[in-house]
C-alpha positions in Angstrom: 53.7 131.8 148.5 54.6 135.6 148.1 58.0 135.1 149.1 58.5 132.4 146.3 57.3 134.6 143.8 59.9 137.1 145.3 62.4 134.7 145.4 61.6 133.6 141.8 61.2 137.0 140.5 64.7 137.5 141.7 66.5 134.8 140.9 65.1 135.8 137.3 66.4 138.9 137.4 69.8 137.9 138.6 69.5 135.6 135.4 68.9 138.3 132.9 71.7 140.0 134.4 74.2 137.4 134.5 73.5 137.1 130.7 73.8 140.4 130.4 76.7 140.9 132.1 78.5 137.7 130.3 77.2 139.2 126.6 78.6 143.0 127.6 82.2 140.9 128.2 81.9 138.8 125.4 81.3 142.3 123.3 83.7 144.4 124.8 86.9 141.9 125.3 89.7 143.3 124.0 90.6 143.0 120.6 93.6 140.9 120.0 96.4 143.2 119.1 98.6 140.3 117.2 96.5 137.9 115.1 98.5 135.0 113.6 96.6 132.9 111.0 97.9 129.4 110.1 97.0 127.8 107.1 98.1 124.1 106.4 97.1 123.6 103.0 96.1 120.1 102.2 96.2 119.2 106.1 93.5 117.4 107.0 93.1 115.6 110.1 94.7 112.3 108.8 97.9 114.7 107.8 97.8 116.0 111.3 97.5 112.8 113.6 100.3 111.3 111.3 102.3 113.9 111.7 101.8 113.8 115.9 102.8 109.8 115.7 105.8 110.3 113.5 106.6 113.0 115.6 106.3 110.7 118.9 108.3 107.9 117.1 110.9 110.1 115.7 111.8 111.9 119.2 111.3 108.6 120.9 109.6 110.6 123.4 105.6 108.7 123.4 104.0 112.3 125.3 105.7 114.7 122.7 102.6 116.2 120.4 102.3 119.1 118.0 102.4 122.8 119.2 99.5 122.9 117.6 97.7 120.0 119.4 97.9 121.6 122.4 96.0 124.4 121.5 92.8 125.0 124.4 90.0 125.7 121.2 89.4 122.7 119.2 87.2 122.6 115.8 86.2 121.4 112.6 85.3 123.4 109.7 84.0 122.0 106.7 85.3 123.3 103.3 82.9 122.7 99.7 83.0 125.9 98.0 80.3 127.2 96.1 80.1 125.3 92.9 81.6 121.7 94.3 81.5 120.2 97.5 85.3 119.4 96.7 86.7 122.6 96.8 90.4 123.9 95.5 92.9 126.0 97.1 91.6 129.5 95.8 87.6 128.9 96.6 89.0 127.5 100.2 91.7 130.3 100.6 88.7 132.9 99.7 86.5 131.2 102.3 89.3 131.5 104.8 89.9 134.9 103.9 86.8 136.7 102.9 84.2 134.9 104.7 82.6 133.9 101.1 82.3 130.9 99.2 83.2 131.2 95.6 83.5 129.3 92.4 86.8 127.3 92.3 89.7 129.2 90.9 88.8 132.5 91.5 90.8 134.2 94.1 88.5 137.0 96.6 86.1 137.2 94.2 82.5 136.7 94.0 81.0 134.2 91.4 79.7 137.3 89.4 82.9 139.0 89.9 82.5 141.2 92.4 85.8 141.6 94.5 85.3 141.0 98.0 87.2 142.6 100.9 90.2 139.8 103.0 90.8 140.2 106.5 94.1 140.8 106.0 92.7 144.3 103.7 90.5 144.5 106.7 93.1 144.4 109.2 95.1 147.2 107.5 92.6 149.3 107.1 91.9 149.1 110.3 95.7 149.9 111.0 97.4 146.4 111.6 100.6 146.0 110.0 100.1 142.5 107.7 102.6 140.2 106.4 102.0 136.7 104.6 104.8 133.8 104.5 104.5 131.0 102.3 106.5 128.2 101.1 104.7 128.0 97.7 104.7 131.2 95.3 103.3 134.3 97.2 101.3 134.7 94.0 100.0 130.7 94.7 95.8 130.6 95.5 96.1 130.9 99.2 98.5 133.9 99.7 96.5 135.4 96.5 93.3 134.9 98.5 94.4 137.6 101.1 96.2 140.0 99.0 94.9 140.2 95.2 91.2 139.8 93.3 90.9 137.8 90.1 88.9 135.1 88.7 91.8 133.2 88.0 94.0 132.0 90.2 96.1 130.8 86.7 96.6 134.9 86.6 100.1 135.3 88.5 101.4 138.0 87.0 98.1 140.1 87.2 98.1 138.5 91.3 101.3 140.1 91.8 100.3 143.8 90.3 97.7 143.3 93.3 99.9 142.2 95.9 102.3 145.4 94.8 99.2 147.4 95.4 98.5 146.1 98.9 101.1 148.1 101.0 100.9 145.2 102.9 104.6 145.5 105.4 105.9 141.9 105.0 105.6 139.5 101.9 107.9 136.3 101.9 107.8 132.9 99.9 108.9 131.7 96.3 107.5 132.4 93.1 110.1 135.5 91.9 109.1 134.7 88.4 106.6 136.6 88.3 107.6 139.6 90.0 111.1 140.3 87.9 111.1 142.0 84.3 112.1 139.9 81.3 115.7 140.3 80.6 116.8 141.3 84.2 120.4 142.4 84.7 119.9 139.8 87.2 120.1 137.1 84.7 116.7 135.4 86.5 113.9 133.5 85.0 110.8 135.7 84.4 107.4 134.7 83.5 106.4 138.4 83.3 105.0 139.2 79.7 104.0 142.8 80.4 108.0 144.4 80.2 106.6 145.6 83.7 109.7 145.1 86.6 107.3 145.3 90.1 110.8 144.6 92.0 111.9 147.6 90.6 108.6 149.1 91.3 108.1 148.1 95.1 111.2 149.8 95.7 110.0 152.8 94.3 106.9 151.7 97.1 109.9 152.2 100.4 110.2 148.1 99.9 113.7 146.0 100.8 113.2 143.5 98.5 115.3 140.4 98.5 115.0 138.2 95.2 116.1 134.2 94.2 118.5 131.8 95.9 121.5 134.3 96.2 119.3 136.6 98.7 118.2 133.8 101.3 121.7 134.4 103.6 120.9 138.5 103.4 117.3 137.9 104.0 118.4 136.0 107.1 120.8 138.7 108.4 118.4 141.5 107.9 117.1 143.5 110.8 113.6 145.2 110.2 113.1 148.6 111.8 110.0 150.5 112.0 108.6 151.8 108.7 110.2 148.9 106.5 108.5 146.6 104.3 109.9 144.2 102.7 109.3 141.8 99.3 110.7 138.4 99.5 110.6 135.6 96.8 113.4 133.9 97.6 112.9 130.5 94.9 111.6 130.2 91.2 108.4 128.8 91.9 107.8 127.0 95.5 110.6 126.7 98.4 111.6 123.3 98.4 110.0 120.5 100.3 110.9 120.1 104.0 112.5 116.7 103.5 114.8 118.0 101.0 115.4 121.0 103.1 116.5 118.9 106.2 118.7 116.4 104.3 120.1 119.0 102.7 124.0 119.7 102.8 123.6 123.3 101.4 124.9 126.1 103.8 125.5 128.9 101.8 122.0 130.6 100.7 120.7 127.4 101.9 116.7 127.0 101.6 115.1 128.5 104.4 112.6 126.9 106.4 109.2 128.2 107.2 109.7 128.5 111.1 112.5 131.2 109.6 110.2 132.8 107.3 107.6 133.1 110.7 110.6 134.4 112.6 111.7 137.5 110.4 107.8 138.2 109.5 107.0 138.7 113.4 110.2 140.7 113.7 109.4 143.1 110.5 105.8 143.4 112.2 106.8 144.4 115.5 109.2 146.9 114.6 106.3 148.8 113.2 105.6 149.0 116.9 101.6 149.0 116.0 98.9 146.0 116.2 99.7 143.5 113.8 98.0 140.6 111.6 99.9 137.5 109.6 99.1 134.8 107.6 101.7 132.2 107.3 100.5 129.2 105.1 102.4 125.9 105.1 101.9 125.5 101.1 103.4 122.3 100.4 102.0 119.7 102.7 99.3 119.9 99.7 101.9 119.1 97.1 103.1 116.1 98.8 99.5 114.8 99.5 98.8 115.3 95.8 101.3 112.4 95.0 100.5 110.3 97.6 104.0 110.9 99.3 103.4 109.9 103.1 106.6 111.4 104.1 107.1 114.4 102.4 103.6 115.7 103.7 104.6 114.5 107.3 107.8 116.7 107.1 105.9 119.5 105.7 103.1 119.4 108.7 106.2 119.3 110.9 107.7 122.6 109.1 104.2 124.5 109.9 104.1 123.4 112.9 107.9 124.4 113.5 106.8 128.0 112.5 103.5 128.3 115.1 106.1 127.5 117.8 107.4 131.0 116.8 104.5 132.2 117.3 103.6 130.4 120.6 107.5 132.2 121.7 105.6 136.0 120.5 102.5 134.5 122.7 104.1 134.0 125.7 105.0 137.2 126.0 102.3 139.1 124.9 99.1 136.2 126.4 96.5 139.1 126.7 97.1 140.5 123.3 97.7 138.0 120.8 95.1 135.4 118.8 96.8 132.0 117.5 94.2 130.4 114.9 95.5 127.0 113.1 93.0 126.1 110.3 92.9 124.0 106.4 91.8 124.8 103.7 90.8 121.4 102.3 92.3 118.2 102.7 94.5 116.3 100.1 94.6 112.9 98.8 92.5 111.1 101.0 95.1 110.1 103.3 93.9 107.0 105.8 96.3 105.9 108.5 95.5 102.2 108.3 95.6 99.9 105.0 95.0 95.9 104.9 93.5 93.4 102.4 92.7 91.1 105.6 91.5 90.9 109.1 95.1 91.0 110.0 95.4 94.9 110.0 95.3 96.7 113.0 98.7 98.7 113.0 100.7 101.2 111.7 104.2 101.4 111.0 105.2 105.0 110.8 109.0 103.7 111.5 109.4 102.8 108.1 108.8 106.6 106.9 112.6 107.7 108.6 114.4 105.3 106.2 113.1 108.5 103.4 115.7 111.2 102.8 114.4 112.7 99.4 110.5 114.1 98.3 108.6 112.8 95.9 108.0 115.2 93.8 110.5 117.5 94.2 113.4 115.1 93.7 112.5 111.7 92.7 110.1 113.0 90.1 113.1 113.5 87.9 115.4 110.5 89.0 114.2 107.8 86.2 113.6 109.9 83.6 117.2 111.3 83.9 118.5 107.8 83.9 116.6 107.4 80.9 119.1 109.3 79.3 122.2 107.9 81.5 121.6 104.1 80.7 119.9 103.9 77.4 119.7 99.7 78.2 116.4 99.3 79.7 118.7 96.3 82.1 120.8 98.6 83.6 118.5 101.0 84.3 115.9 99.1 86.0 118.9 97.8 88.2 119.9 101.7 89.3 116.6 102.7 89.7 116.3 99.6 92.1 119.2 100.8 93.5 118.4 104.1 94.0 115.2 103.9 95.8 116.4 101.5 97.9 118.9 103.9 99.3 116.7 107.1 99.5 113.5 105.3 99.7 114.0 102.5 102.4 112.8 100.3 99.1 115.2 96.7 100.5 114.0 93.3 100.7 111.5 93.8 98.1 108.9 91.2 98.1 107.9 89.6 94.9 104.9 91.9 94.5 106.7 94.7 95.4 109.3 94.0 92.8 106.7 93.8 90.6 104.9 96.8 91.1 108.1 98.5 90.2 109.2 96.8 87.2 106.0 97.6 85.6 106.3 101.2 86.5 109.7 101.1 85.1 108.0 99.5 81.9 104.9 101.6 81.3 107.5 104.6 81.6 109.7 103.1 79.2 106.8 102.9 76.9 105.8 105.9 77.5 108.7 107.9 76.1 107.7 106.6 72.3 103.9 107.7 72.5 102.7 111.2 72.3 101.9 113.1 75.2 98.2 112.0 75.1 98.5 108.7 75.2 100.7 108.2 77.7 100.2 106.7 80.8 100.4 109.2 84.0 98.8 110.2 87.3 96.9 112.9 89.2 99.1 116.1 87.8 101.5 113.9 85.5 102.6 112.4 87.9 105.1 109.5 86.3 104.5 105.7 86.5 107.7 105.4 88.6 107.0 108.3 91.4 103.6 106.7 92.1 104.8 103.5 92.4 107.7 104.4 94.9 105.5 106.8 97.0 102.2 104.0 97.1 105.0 101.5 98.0 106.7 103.5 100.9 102.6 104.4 101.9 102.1 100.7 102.0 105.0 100.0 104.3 103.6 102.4 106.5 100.5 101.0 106.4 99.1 104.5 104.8 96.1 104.6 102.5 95.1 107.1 99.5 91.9 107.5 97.6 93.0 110.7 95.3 95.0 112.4 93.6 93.5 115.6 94.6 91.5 117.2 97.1 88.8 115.8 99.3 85.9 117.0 100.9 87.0 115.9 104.7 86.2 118.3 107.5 89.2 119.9 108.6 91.0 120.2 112.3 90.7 124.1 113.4 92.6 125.2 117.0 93.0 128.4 118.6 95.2 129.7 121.5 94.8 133.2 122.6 92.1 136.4 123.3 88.9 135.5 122.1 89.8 132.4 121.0 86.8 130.5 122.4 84.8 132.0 119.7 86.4 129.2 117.7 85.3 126.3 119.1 82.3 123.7 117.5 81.2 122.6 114.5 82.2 125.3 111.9 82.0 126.5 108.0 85.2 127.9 106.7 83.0 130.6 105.9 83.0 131.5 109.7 86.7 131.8 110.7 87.2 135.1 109.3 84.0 136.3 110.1 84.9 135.2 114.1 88.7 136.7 113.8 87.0 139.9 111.8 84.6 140.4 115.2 87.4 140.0 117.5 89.3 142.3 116.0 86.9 144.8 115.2 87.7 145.2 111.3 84.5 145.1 108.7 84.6 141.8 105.7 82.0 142.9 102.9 78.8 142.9 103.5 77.2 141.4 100.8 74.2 139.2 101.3 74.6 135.5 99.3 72.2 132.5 99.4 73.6 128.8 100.1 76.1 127.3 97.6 75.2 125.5 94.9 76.8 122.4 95.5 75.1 121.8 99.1 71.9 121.7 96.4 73.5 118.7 95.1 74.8 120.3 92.5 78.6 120.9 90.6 78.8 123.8 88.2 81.2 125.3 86.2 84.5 124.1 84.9 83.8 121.0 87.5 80.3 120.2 85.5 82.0 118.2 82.7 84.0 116.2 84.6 81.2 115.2 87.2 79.7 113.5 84.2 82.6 111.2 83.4 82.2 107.8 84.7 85.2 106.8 87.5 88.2 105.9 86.1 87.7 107.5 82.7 89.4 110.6 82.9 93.1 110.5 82.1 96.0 112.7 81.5 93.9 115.6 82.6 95.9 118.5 83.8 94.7 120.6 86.4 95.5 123.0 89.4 96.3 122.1 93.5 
């Protein structure tokens, strides 16, 4: 009996230690010295298992998957913000970045106001060099979210005075507008209002900046040494979709893919020859989930994912010392792989999507109301719209309904240039009668559903590869992925103590509020941000 209470005693012990001994390791791991974050805006995990099929179908090779489906860590995160259980891309991107929920639109700040510190601020206080990529503006709500504070996410201009501020090493993306002066020798667009010129002035800050479509072929050709940094907004607004990008002729300052983006931002980093942190977001999946386009938001999952397989090369050599987090922040457009009106339904036919060679809303947004102008006889028109989506859309052998469908779009749009603005009849973000109809068709085909317009409040797909990426794993908050990659770093996020958001009350507040009170289906024309 005494030697069982011995034997009890120190199996107990041993216990205690064990735990001890597996805490003190968990504690005192090594912080990662290269922390890549990945951000798919819009990608939820219809966008992502669509994107793995295509993928299979268009390499023909059935055990090909994403790089970043083969990640070890495997979560989801779910993503209301504080006012909505729907949240947009600056309350997610704070969320992501800050470890806070906020009020949609604001960017890193509080719902009072009160800025709130970004892991990527963390990070370089801490001494990481810290670059963010982008193919939407760098001044767009998720790159905002780790690099500038305002309550708008509308405020660009402001954003940008931020991101000038940041010393942050590495900043590349669109969105030049609103870093050029008015009246630039250049001879570029500005939406600057302010007669400030922050090119001008993040030279002055030791930056290489390289500026609009004529600086994409130097961008590429430039090799970072240590103590560069280096500004570049290398389109208007966003960089163009990845469908466009592929089908692309262009060679000469041609637009340059994400994975490229990833490529130079690792090399910039590394010449610092010092830990480093980057955020790389894959901005435009969202924009093709906003209007429903199945393919273009495929293309642009595949374009992320092209860019963590740079990543994954930097990992391999480097296994001990480098964190690889994938993450959302909100999914887009309800996107359902499955559609039928019968029993008869149980398939998908993702084959259809390769017969697309042009986006949705890049390119085709513009084709009818051009031709508007080119055939002013409704007949004609109709016939080389037919024509044209049939070509660049896979739109042949139209079925009655089908033929149809589009006729009326062509209709309703013809209608639509005699009314005023308010009364005509548009979609989601003015999306035209024609574009919706072409990209629900080509969904339908595929056998791809949509409920929305905009975003949804869908868990997200996180995975993780790397040191301390168990830490990841489970049932998570967006609210927690910053605060996990802030521990295994060993950086400090604000402190500030919050209670539960309002919308997991059951409530929507704010700017949202008026619009919950709308009946389905009555809301039209209303113009709003992704």
């Amino acid at each position: 009996m005494i030697l069982h209470r011995r034997s009890s005693k120190v199996m107990c012990v041993a216990t205690f230690c064990a735990c001890l001994l597996l805490m003190a390791s968990s504690v005192f791991a090594a912080a990662p010295k290269y922390v890549f974050y990945f951000i798919g805006d819009g990608m939820g995990p219809a966008q992502r298992q669509s994107a793995q099929y295509f993928h299979k179908i268009e390499t023909q090779d059935p055990e090909a998957k994403l790089v970043m489906n083969t990640f070890p860590i495997s979560a989801l995160v779910t993503t209301h913000s504080d006012n909505t259980m729907i949240t947009d891309s600056a309350a997610g991107g704070t969320a992501l970045a800050t470890g806070f929920k906020t009020t949609n639109g604001a960017v890193s700040k509080l719902p009072d106001g009160t800025d709130i510190k970004t892991i990527a601020e963390a990070a370089h206080a801490a001494g990481y060099a810290v670059g963010i990529a982008t193919t939407a503006r760098i001044t767009h709500a998720t790159p905002a979210s780790f690099s500038a504070h305002n309550m708008s996410r509308g405020n660009e201009n402001e954003i940008a005075i931020d991101q000038l501020g940041t010393g942050f090493e590495y900043l590349a993306g669109g969105g030049f507008r609103h870093f050029v002066a008015k009246n630039n020798p250049e001879g570029l667009k500005s939406k600057r209002k302010d007669g400030r010129d922050l090119v001008a002035e993040f030279e002055a800050k030791g930056y290489t900046t390289f500026i609009g479509d004529k600086a994409r072929d130097t961008f590429r050709a430039y090799q970072p040494k240590k103590g560069d940094k280096i500004l570049a907004p290398l389109a208007y607004s966003a960089l163009g979709m990845e469908i466009d990008r592929r089908f692309s002729s262009e060679k000469k300052n041609a637009m340059p893919a994400l994975s490229e983006l990833t490529e130079k931002g690792i090399e910039a980093l590394e010449a610092q020859e010092k830990p480093f942190f980057m955020m790389v977001e894959g901005g435009r999946i969202d924009y093709a989930a906003h209007c429903n386009d199945a393919t273009g938001t495929i293309y642009d999952t595949l374009a992320l994912d092209a860019a963590i397989a740079k990543a994954v090369e930097f990992y391999k050599k480097h296994p001990e010392d480098t964190l690889i987090v994938v993450a959302a922040d909100h999914e887009t457009g309800g996107m359902a792989m499955g559609i039928s009106l019968d029993s008869k339904g149980y398939f998908l036919k993702l084959n259809e999507l390769l017969k697309v060679k042009a986006s949705v809303e890049d390119v085709l947004a513009y084709v009818y109301p051009g031709m508007i102008k080119e055939y002013p006889k409704a007949e004609k028109r109709h016939e080389a719209y037919l024509n044209y989506v049939s070509e660049y859309f896979g739109l042949t052998d139209l079925t009655a309904r089908e033929l149809n469908q589009l006729e009326s779009a062509m209709s309703i749009e013809d209608r639509n240039q005699s009314l005023p603005a308010e009364e005509q009849t548009n979609y989601g973000y003015a999306y035209t009668p024609t574009m919706i109809a072409v990209a629900h068709l080509v969904s339908e085909r595929a056998r791809i559903s949509w409920t929305s317009y905009v975003h949804t409040s869908s868990v997200i797909a996180l995975s993780a590869i790397g040191a301390q990426s168990a830490n990841f794993s489970g049932f998570k908050d967006n609210t927690d992925v910053p605060r996990i990659m802030a521990d295994a770093m060993g950086v400090k996020l604000s402190s500030f103590k919050l209670g539960p958001s309002k919308a997991l009350l059951g409530k929507t507040t704010g700017p949202n509020e008026k619009y919950s009170k709308v009946p389905y289906g009555h809301t039209t024309n209303v113009k709003g941000k992704n």
